[in-house]
FILO-644475 format. One record per atom (N, C-alpha, C, O): residue in one letter; x, y, z. Coordinates in steps of 0.02 Angstrom, whole numbers, plus 50000, padded with zeros to 5 digits. Example, Ala and Ser with C-alpha at 12.3 -4.5 7.8 and 13.67 -1.06 7.14 Angstrom:
<rs>
a506604971650390 a506154977550390 a506604983550390 a507124983450423 s506424988850354 s506844994750357 s506455000250394 s506705005750402 
</rs>
This chain:
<rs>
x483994944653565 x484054950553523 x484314948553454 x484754944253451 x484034951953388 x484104947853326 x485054952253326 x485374955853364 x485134949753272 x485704954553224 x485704960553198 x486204964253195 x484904962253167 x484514966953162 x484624971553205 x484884977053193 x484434969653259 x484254976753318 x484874979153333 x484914985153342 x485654973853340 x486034977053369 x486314984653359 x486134987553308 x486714987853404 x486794994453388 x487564993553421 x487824988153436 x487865000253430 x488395001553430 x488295000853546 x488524996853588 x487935005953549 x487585004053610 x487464996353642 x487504994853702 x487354992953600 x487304988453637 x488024982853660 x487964977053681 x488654986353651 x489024982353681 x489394985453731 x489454991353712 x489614984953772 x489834986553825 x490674990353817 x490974992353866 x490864990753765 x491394992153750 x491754993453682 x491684988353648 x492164999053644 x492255000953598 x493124998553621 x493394999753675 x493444994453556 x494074991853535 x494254998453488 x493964998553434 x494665003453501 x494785006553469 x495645004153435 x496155004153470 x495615001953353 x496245001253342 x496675003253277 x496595001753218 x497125006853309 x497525012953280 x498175009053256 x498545005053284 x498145011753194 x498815008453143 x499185016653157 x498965021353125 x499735017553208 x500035025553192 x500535027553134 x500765033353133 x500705022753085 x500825025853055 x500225026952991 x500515029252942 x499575026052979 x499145026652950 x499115033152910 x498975037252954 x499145036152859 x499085042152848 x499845045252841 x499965051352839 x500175041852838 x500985046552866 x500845048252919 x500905054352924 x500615044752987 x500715045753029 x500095051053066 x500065053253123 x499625051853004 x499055057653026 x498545052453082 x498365054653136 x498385046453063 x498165042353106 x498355044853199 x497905046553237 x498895044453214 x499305043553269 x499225052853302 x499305054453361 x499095056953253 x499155063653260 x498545065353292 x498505068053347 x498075063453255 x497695063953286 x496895061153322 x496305062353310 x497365056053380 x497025051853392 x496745057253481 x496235055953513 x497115061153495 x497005065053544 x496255068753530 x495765069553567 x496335070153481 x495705073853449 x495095067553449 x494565068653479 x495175063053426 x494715058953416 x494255056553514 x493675056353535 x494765055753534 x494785050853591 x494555056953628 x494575054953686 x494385062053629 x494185068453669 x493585068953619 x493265074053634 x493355066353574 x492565063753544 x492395059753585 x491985060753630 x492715054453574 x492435047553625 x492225050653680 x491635051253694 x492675052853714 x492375054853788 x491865057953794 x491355055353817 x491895064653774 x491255068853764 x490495063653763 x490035064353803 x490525059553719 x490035054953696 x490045050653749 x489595046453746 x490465050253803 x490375045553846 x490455037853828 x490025033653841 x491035036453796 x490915030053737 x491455026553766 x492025027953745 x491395022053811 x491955016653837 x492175015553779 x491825015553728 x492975013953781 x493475012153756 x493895011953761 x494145016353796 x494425005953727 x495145003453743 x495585004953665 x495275003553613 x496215007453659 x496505007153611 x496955003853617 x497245002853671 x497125001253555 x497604996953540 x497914999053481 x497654998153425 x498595002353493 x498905005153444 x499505000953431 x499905000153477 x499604998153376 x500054993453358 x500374995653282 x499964998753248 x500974994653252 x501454995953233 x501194990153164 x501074991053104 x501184983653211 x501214978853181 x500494975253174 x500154972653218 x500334976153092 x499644971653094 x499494963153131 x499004960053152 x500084961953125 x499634955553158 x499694954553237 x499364949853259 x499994957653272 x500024960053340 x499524960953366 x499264958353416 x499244967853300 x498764969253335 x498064964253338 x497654963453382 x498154960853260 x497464956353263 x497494951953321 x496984951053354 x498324947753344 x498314944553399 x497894950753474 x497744946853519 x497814954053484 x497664958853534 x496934958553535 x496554957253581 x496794960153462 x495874958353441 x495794952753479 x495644953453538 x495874946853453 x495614940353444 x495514940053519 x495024937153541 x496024943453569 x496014940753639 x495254941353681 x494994938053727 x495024947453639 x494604952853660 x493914948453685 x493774942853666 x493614951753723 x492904949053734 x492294946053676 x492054951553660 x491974941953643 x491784942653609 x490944949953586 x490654952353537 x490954950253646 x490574957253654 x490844964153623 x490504969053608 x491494963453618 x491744970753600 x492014973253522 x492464971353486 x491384979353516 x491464979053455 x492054981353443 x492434982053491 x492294983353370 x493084987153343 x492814992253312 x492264992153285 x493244997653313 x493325003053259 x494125002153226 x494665001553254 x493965002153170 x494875003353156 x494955012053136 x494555015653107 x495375013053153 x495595020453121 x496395019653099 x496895018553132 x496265020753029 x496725020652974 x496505018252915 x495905017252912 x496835017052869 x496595017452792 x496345006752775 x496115002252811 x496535007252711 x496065001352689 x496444993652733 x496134988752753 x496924994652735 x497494992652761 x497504991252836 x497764986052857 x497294994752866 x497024993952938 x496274991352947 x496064989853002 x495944991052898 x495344986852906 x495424980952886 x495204976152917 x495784980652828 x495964972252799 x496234966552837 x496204960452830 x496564971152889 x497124966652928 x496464964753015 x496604961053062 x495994967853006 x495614966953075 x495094961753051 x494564961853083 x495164956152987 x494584955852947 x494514948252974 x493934946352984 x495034943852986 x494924938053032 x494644939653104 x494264935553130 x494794944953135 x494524944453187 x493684945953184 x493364945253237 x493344947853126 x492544949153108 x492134945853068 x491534947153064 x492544939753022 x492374937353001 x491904932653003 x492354928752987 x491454929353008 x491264922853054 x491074921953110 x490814917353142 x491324929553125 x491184929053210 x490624933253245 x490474932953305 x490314937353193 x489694941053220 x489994947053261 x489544950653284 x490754949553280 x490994955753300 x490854960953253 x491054961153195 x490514965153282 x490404970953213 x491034975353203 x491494973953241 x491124979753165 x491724982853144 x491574989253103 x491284989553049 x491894995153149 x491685002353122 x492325004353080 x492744999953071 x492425010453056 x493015011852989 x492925018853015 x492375021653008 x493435021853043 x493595027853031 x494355031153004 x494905031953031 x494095032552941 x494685032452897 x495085038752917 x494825043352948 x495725038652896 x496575042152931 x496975037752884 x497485035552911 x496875035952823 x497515033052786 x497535035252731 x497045038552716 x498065034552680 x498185036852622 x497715039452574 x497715044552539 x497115032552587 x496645030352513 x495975031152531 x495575034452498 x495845027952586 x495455025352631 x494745025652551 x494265029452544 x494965020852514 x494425019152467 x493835014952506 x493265017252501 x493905010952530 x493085007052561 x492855012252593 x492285013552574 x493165017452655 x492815022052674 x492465026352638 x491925028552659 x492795028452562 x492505031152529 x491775029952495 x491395034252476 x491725025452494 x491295020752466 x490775021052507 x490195021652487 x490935020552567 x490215022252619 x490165030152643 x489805031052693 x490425035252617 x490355041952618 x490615045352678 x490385050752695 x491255041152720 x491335041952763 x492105047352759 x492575044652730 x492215053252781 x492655058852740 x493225057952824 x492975056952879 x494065058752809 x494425056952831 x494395064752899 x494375070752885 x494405061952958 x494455068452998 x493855070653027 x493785074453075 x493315067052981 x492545068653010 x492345063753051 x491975058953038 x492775066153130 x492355061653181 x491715061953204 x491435057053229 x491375068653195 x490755069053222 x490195064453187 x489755061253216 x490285064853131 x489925061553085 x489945052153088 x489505047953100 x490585051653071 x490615044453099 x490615040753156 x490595034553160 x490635044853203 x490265041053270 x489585043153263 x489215038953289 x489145049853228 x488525048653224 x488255042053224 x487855039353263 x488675039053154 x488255031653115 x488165026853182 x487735022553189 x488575028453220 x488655020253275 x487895019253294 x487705013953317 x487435025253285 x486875021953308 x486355020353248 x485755020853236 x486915018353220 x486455013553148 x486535009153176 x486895008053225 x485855002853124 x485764997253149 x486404994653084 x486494997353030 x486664990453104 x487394987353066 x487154983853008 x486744979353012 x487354985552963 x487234981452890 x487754976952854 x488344978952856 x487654972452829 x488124966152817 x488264968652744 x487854970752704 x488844967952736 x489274971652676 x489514964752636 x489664961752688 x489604961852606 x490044957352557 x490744958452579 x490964963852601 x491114952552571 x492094952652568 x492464947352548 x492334942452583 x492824946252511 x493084943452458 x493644938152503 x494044939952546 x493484929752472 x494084926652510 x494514925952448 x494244925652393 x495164925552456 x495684926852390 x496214920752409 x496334919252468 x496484917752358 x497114911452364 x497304914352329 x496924916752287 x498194916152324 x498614916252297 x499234911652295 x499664910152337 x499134909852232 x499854904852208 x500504909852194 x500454914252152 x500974909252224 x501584915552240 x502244910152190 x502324904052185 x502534914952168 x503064913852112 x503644908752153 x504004904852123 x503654909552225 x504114904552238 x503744898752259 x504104894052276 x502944897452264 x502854889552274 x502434891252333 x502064886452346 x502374894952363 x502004895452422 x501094898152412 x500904902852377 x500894895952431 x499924896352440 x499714900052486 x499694897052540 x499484907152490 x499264909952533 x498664913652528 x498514915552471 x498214915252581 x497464915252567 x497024920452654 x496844919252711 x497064925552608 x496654931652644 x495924931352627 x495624927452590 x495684937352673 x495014940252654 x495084947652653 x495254950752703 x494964950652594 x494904955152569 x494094961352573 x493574959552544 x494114967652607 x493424971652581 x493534975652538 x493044979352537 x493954977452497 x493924983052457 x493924977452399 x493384975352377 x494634974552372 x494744972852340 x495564970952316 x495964970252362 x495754970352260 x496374968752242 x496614971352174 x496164973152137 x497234971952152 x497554975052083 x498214969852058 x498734969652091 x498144967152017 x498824965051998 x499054967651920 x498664969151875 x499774967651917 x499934971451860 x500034978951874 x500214981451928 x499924981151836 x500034992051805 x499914993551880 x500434994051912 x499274994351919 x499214997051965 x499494994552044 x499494998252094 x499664989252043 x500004985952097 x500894986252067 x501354984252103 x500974988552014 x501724992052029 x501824999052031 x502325002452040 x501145000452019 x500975009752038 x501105009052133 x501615011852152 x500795006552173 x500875005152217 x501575002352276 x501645002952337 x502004999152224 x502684997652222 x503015005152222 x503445006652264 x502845008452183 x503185014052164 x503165020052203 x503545024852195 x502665019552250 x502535025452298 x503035027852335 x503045033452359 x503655021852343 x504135025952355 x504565031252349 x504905035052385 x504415029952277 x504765035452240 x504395043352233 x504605048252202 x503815042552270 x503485049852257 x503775053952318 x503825052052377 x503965060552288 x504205064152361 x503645064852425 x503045065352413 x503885064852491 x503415063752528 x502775071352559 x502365072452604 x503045074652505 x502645079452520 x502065079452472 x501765084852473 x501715073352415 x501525074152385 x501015067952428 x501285062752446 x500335068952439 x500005067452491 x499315064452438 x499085067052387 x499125058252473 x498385056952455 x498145054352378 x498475049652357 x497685056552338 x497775054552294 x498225055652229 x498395051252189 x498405063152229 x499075062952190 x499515060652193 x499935061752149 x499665055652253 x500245052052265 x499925048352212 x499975051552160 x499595042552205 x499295039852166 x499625041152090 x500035037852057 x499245047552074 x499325051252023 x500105050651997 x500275048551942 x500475052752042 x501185054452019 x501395046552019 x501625046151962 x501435041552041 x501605035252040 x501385032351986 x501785028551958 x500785033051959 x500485029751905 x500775034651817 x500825032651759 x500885040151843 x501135043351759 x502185040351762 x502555040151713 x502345038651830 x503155038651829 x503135029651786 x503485027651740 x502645026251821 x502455018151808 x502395015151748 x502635009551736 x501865020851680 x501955021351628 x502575019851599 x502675015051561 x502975023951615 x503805023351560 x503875016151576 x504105012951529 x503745012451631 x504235006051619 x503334997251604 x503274991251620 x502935002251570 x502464996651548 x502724992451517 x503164993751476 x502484985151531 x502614978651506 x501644974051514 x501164974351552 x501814970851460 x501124966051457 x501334958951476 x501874956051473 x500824957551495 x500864948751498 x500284944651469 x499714946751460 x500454939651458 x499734935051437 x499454932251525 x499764930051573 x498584933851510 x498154931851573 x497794929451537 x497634930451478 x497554923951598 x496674919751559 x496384922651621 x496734922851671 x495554925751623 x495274926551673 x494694923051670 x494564921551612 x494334921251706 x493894916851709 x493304919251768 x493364919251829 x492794920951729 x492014922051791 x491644917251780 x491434915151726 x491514914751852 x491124907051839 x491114903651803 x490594901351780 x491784901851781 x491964897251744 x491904897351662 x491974892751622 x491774902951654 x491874904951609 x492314911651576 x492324917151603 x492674910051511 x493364915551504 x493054922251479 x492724922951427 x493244927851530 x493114932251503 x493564934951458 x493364938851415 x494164933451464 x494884937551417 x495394932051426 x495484929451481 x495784929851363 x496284927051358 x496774932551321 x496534935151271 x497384934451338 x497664936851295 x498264941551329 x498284940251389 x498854947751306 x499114951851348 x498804957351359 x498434960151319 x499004960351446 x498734963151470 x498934966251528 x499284962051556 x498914970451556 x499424976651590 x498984975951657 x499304975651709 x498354975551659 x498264976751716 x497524970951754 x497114970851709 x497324967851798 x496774964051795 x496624968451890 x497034969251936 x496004970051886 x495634971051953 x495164964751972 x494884961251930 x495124963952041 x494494961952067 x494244964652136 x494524964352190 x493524967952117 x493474969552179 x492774969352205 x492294968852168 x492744969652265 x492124970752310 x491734978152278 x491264979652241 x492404982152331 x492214989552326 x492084992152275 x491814988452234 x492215000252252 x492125003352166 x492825006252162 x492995008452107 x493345006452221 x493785011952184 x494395009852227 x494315006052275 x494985012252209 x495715009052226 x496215017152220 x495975021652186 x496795017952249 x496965021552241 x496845029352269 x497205034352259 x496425029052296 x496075035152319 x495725039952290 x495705046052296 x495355034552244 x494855042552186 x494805035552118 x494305035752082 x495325029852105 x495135026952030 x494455023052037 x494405018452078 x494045024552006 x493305020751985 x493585014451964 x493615015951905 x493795009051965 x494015004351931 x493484999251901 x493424995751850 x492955001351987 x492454995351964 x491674999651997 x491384997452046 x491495004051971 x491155006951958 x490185004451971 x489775007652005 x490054997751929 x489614993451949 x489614990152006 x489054987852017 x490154988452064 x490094984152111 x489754987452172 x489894993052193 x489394984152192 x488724983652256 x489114979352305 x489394973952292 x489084983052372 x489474977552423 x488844973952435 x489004968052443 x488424974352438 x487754970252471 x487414965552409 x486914962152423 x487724965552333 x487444961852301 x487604953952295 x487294951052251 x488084949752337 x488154944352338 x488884942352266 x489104936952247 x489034948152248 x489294946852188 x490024950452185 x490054956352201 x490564947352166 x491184951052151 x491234954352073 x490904951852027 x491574958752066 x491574962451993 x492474962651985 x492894964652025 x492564959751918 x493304959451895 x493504963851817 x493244961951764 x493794967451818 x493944971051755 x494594969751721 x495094968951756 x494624969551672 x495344965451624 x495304972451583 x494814975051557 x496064974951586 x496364978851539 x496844974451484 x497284970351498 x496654976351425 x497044972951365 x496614970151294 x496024968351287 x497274970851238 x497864972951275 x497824979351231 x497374980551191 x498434983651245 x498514989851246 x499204993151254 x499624990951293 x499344999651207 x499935001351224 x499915006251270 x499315007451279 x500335010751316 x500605015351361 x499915022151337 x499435023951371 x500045023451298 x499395027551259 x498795028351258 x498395033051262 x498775020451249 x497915018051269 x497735016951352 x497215018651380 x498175014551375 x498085016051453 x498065020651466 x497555022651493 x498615024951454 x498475032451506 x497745037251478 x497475042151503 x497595033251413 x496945036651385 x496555032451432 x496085035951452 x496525025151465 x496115022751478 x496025025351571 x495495024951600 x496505027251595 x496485028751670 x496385036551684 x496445039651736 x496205038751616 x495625046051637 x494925045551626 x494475049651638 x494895038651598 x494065038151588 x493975033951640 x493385032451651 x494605030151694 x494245026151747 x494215033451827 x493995032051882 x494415038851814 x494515044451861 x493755045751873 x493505048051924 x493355043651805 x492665045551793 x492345039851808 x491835040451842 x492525033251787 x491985027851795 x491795026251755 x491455021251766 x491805027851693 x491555027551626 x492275022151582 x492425023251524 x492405020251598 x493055014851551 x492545007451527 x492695004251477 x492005005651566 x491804998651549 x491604997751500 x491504992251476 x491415007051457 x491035005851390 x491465004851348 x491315004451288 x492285003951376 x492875005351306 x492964998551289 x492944994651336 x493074995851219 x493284988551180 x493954987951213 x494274983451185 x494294990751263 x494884987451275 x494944986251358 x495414984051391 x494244988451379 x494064984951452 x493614978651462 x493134978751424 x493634975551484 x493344968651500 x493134967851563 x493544969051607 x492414965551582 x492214966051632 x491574961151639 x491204958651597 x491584960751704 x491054955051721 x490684953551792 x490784959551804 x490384951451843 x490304952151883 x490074943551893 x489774940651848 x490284939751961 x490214934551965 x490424933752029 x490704937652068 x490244927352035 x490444924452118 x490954921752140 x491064920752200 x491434919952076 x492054917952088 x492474920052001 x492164920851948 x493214920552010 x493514922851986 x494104919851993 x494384919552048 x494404916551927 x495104913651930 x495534918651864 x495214921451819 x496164918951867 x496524924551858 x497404919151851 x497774917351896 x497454918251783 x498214914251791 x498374920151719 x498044923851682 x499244917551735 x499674926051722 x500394919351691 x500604914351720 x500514921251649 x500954919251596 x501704918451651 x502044913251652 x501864924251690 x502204924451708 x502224928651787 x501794933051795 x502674927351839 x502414932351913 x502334938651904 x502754942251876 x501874940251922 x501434947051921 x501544949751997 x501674945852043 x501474956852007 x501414959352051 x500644960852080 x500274963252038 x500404959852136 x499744961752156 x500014964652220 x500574963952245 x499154970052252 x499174973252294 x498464969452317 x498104967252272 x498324968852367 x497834965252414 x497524971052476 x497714970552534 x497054976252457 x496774979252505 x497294984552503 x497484986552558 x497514986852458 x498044991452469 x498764989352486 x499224993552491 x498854983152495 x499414981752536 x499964976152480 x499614971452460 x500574975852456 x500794974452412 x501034967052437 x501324966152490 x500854961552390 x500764955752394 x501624951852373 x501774957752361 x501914950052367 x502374942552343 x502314942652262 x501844938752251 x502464944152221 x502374940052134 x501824934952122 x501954929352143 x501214936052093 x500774928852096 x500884925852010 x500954930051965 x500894919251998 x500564916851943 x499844915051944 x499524915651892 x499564912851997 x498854912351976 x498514913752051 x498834912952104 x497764916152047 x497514918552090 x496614918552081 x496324921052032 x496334915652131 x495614912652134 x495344917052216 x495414917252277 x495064919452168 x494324924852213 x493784922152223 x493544918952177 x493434922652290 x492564920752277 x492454924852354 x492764926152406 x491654925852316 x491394932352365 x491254926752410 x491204920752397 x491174931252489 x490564930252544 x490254936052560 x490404941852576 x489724932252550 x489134935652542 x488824939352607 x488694934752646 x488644945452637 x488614947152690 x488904943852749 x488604941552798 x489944944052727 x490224942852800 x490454948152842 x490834946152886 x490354953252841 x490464958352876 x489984962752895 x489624965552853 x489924964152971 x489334967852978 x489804974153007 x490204974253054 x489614978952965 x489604986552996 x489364991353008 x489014994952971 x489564992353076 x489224996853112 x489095005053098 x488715008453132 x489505007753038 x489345014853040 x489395013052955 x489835015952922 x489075009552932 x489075010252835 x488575013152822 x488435014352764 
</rs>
């Protein structure tokens, strides 16, 4: 049987795995609801609800190589299931329950709509692009994920830092919202060199650098607007430089998608991507907040993920 034909059907078993606190905890709320889908549908499955991402990937890995995964929770709960699919021909479904759930977004998949996303399982699985990333970390240490959405360092990865500070009744993408206008008051620039295939796209200061697979971060920002998961290609955008003014002018035209036409965005699309920073920068990796980097080297793979409901 090719790769092609497979289906959701054809494995003998559904890995269902639940991050509960996903969502503030909406993940975990309502997984009763979900799992009374499954059944109905008659859809063998095992959950594995874990606290702790790498627990749970240890729990994956144990798994049969027959059995596919669903994750349910946001970008964050797929990022962390991404060694166990990588390389390995396990397919991997997304049913989003988290904050942002931007890659879900991206495949039109709406948070709560189980009917719909177990519809897809009887798609034939399509191989998506996902980003392998090295980061050089401010105290000396080398560390190196695989990424599907994408990554933020700078302005929006201390927007992300900052989520603490939003009261917790302020949910979804206005969390976003309110983190990124509080983030403003304390802007600072740095000098970055970025580099697409080896060649510089921007030397200079600069508040914020993206790279990503996906189109959007945050839960609603267009950041990268041009990027195709299936085109073989990563897309990186350089803000700078710019004062507090020009950003917050510039992150209502990325709400739209429309920022790549502005002289103070920089953008490019390529297969690899190096990214060095004057000084440690903050990045977020799939949603998830990284260590301080000084320098950091991206390169796509090219249909390593096959999913089952995209």
């Amino acid at each position: 049987m090719s790769d092609a034909s497979l289906r959701a059907a054809d494995f003998p078993e559904l890995a269902v795995v639940l991050n509960p606190n996903a969502g503030g905890g909406l993940a975990a709320r309502e997984w009763p609801r979900l799992r009374a889908e499954l059944e109905r549908r008659g859809m063998r499955h095992t959950l594995i609800q874990e606290e702790n991402a790498a627990l749970a990937l240890v729990r994956v890995q144990a798994l049969p190589k027959d059995t596919a995964l669903m994750a349910v929770g946001g970008d964050g709960t797929v990022g962390a299931l991404l060694p166990a699919v990588v390389g390995t021909g396990r397919p991997l479904a997304i049913l989003p329950l988290g904050t942002g759930n931007d890659f879900a977004g991206l495949l039109g998949l709406k948070p709560g709509a189980f009917g719909e996303a177990l519809d897809r399982l009887a798609f034939t699985p399509r191989a998506v692009d996902a980003l392998t990333v090295r980061a050089y970390h401010a105290d000396g240490r080398v560390t190196e994920r695989t990424l599907l959405n994408g990554l933020g360092m700078g302005f929006d990865a201390d927007v992300t830092a900052n989520m603490d500070r939003v009261p917790p009744r302020v949910r979804g993408f206005a969390r976003y919202a309110w983190s990124a206008v509080a983030t403003l008051k304390d802007l600072t620039l740095a000098d970055v060199t970025v580099d697409a295939d080896g060649m510089t796209l921007y030397a200079g200061p600069s508040p914020i650098v993206a790279v990503m697979n996906g189109t959007r971060y945050g839960g609603g920002f267009l950041i990268s607007p041009q990027s195709d998961v299936r085109d073989g290609l990563l897309n990186v955008v350089v803000g700078g430089p710019m004062t507090r003014l020009q950003l917050s002018g510039l992150l209502a035209r990325v709400l739209r998608g429309t920022h790549l036409g502005h002289p103070l965005a920089h953008h490019a699309a390529a297969r690899q991507v190096s990214v060095r920073w004057s000084r440690p920068i903050r990045a977020h990796l799939d949603g998830d907040l990284s260590a301080p980097v000084t320098r950091l080297e991206a390169k796509v793979r090219p249909g390593a993920v096959r999913l089952l409901n995209a």
